[in-house]
C-alpha positions as CSV (number, residue, x, y, z in Angstrom):
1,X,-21.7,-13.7,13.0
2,X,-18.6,-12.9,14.2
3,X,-17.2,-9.1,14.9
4,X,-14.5,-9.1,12.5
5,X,-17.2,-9.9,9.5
6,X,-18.8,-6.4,10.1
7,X,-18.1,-3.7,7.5
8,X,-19.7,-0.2,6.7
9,X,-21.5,0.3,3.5
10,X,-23.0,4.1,2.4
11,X,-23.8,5.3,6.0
12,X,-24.3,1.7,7.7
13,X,-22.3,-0.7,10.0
14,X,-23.4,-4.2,9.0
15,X,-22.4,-8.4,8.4
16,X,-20.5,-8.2,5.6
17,X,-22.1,-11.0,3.9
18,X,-25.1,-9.0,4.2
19,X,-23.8,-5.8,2.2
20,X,-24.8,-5.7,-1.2
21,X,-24.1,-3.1,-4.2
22,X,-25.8,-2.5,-7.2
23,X,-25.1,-4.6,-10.2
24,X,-25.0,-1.0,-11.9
25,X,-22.6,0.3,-9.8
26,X,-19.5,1.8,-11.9
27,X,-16.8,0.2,-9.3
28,X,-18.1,-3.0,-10.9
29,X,-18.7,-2.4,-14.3
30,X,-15.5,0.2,-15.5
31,X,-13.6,-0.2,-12.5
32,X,-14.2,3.6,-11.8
33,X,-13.4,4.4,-8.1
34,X,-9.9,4.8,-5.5
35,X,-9.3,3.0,-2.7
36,X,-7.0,3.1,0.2
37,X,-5.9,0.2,2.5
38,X,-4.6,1.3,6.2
39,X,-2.6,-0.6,8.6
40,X,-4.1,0.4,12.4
41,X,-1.5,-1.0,15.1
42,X,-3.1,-1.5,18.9
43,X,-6.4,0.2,17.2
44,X,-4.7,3.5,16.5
45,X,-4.8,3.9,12.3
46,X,-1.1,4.3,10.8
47,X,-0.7,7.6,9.1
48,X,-4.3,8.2,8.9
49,X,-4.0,12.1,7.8
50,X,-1.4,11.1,4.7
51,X,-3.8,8.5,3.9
52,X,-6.7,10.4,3.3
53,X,-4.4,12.7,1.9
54,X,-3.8,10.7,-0.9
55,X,-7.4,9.2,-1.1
56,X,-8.3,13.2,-2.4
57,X,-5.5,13.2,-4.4
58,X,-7.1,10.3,-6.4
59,X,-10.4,11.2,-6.2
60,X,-9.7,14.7,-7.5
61,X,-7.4,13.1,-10.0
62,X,-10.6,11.5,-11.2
63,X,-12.7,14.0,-10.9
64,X,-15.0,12.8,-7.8
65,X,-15.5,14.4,-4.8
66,X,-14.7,13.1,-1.8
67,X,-17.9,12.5,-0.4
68,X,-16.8,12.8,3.4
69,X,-14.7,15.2,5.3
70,X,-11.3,14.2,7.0
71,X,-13.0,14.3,10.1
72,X,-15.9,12.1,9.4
73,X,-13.3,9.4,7.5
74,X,-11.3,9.2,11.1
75,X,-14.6,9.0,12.7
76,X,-16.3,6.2,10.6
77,X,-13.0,4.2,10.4
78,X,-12.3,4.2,13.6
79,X,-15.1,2.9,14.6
80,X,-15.0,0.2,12.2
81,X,-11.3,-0.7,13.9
82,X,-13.9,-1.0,17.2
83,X,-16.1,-2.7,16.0
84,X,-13.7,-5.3,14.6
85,X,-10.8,-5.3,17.1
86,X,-10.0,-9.1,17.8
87,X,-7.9,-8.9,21.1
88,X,-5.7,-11.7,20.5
89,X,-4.1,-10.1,17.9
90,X,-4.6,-6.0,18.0
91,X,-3.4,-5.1,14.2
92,X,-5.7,-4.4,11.7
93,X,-5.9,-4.0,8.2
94,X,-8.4,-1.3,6.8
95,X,-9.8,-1.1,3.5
96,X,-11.4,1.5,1.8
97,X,-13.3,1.8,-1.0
98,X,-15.3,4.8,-3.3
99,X,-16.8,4.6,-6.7
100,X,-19.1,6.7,-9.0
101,X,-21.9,5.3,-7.6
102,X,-24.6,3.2,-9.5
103,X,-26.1,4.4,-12.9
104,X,-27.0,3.5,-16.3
105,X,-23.7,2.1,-18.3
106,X,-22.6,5.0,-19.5
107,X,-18.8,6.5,-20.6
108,X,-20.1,9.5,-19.6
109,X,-19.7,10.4,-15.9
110,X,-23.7,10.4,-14.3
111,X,-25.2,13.7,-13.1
112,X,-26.4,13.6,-9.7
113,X,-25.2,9.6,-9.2
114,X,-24.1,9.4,-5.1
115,X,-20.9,8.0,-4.8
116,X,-20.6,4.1,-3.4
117,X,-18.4,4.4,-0.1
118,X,-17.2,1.2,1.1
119,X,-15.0,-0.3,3.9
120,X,-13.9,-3.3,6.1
121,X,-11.5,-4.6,8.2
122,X,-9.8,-8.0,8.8
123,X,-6.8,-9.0,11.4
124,X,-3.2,-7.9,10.9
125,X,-0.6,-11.2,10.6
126,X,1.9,-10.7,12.9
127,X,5.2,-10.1,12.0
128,X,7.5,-12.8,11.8
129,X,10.8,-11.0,11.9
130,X,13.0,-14.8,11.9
131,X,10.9,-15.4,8.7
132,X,11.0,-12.0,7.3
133,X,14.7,-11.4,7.5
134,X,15.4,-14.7,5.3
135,X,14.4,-12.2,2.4
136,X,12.0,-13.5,-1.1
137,X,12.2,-13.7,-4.2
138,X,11.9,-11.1,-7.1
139,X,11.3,-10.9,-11.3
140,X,11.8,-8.2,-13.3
141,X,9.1,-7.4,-15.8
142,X,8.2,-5.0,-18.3
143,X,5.9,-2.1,-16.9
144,X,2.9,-2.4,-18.9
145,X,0.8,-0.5,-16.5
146,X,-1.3,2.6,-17.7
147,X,0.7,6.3,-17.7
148,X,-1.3,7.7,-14.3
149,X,0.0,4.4,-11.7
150,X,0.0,7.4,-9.1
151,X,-3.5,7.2,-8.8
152,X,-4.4,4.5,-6.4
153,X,-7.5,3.2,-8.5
154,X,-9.3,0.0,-7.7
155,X,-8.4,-0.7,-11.9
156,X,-5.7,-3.2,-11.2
157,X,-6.0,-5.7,-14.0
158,X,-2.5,-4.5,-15.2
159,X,-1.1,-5.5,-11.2
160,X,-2.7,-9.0,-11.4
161,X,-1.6,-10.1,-14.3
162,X,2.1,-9.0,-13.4
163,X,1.6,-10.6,-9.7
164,X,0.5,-13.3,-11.6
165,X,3.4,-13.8,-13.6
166,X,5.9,-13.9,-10.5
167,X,3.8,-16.4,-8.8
168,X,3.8,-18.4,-11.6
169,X,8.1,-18.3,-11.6
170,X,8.1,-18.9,-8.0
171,X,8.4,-15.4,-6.5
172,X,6.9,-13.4,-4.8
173,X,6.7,-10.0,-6.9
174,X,7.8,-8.8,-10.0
175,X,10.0,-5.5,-10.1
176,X,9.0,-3.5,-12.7
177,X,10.8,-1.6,-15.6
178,X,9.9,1.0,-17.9
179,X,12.7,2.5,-20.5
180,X,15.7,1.4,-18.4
181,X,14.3,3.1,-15.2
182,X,12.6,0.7,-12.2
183,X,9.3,2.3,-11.3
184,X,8.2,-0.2,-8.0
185,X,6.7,-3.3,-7.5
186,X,3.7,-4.7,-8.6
187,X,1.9,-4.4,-5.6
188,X,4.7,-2.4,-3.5
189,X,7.3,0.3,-3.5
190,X,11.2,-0.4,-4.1
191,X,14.5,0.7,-2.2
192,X,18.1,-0.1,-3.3
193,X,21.1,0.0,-1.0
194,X,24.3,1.1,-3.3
195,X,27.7,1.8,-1.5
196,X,25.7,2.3,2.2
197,X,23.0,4.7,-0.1
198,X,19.7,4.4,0.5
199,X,17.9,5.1,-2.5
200,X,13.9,4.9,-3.5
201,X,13.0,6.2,-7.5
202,X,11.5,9.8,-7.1
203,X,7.6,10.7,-7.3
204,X,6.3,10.9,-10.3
205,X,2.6,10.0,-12.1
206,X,5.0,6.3,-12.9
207,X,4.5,4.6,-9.8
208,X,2.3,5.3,-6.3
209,X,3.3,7.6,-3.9
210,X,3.3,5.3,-1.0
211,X,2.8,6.5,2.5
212,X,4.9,3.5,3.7
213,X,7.8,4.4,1.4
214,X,7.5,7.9,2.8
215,X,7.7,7.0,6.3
216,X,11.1,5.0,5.6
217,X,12.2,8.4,3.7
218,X,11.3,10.4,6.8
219,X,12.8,7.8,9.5
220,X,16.2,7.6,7.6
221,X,16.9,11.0,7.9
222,X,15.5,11.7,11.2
223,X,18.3,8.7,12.4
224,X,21.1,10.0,9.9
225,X,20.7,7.3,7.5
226,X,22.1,8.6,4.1
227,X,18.8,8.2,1.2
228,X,17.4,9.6,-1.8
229,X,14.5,9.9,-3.8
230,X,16.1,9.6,-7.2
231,X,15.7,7.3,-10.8
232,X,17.3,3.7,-10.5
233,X,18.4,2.2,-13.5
234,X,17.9,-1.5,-13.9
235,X,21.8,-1.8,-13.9
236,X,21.9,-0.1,-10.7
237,X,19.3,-2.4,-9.3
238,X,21.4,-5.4,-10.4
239,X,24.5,-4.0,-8.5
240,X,22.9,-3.3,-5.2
241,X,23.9,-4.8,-2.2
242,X,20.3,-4.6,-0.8
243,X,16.7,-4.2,-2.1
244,X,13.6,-3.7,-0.3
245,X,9.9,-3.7,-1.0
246,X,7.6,-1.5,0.9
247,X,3.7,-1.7,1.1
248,X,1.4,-0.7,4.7
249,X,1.0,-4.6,5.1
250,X,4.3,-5.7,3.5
251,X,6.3,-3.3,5.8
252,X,9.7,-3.4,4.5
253,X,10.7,-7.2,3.2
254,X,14.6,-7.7,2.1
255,X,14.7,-8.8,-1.7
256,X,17.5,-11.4,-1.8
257,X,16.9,-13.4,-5.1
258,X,16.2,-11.5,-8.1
259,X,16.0,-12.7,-11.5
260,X,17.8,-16.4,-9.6
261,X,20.2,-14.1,-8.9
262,X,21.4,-14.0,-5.0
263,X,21.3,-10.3,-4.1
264,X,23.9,-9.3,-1.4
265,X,25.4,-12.0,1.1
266,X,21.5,-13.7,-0.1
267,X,20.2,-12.8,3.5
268,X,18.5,-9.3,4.7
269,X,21.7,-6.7,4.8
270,X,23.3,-4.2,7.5
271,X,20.9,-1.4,6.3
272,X,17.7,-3.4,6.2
273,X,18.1,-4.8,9.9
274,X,19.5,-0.8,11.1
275,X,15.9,0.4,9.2
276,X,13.4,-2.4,10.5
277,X,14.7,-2.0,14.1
278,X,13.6,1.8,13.7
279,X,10.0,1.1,12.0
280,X,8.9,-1.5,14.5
281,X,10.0,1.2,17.3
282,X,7.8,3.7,15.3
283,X,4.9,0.8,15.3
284,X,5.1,0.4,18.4
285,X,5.2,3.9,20.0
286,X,1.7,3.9,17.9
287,X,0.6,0.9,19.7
288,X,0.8,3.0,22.7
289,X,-1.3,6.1,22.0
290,X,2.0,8.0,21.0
291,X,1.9,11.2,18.5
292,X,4.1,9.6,16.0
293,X,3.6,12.3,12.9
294,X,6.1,13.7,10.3
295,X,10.1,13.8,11.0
């Protein structure tokens, strides 16, 4: 069995075809549980302390308690990153995973139930900056999503079905719209560029507070790049000379078809390539062991 196949399951490192959950468990019978999913560059975890950050968020959002401390999370992920490095190509992507636990099918949340606490790890793709830079494709859709898409629950039906709907029109995500305003992506986070503005739709319990999109907020302004957190209208999406999706395994891809409609000069813009030069600098300062925390 090869090393990348190992995963840790409640308190074990093991095959990953070997771990097994209950049939009772409420991840897999109401969708009840938050995960997280965690780039780590050269083995060093990307943003590890805003991504557990957000993991309580959501847990406490659903009322569960995080069943391990910050400390032990960097601890057991990190040696899961170990455990699977494959050293022809160092990037990782972490998963994470915790639900109710197993119980009797029940609305009701279970007394005493331990949680289910899940993770794994699988190689990184390279990025392909030549490919990258040629931009994709985007839809618009309606936003049918529930009212809490701040909470990063493993309940993704809604996202599926909308991913679904762009693969099926030959893009590669839809852009999502509620009342006028764009929220994000279906699976990622959304920039504009307007008149050399840089501009991301502000936090709120409408779309997830990504710690990718973050990062691009603090990197702008630490290198005097004008951008704000603020509501786009889908006019204003239409007008923009750039747009950008963000995600930790996306990065930050150049929209430059939306709705077969050629956004900018229908390449990646000025902005994008000043922005991308910056985060793979980031990336790879944390590649070498560097303290790359907050601007």
């Amino acid at each position: 069995m090869p090393s990348s196949s190992i995963c840790y399951l409640n308190g074990d490192y093991l095959p990953l075809d070997q771990a097994k959950v209950s049939v009772l468990d409420r991840g897999f019978i109401f969708g009840d549980g938050i995960y997280e999913v965690i780039p780590a560059y050269g083995g060093h975890l990307f943003r590890l302390q805003q991504h557990l950050q957000r993991l309580d968020n959501s847990l406490k959002a659903i009322k569960l308690t995080n069943p391990l401390s910050h400390t032990q999370w960097q601890d057991i992920l990190q040696i899961l990153v170990e455990k699977t490095q494959d050293h022809d190509n160092a990037d990782q992507s972490v998963y994470l995973q915790i639900t109710r636990g197993a119980a009797p099918r029940d609305h009701a949340f279970p007394e005493n139930t331990p949680a289910t606490i899940f993770a794994m790890s699988h190689p990184l793709p390279a990025t392909d900056m030549e490919k990258i830079q040629a931009g994709v494709t985007a839809i618009t859709l309606d936003d049918i999503r529930w009212r809490y898409c701040h909470i990063k629950t493993i309940a993704l039906l809604p996202n599926i079905l909308l991913k679904r709907q762009a693969v099926e029109r030959h893009a590669s995500e839809a852009i999502l719209v509620r009342k006028g305003q764009v929220t994000e992506g279906a699976v990622s986070n959304l920039f504009i560029v307007r008149d050399g503005m840089i501009k991301t739709p502000a936090k709120s319990e409408q779309l997830l507070p990504g710690i990718t999109r973050d990062l691009i907020v603090e990197l702008a302004h630490k290198n005097g790049l004008p951008c704000e957190e603020t509501a786009i209208s889908e006019t204003e999406l239409f007008s923009a000379d750039e747009i950008w999706l963000s995600s930790s395994t996306k990065e930050i891809l150049p929209v430059t078809c939306l709705d077969e409609k050629t956004i900018g000069a229908g390449t990646a813009g000025p902005l994008w390539h000043k922005m991308i030069k910056i985060y793979q600098a980031y990336k790879q300062a944390l590649r070498a062991g560097a303290e790359t925390g907050a601007a």
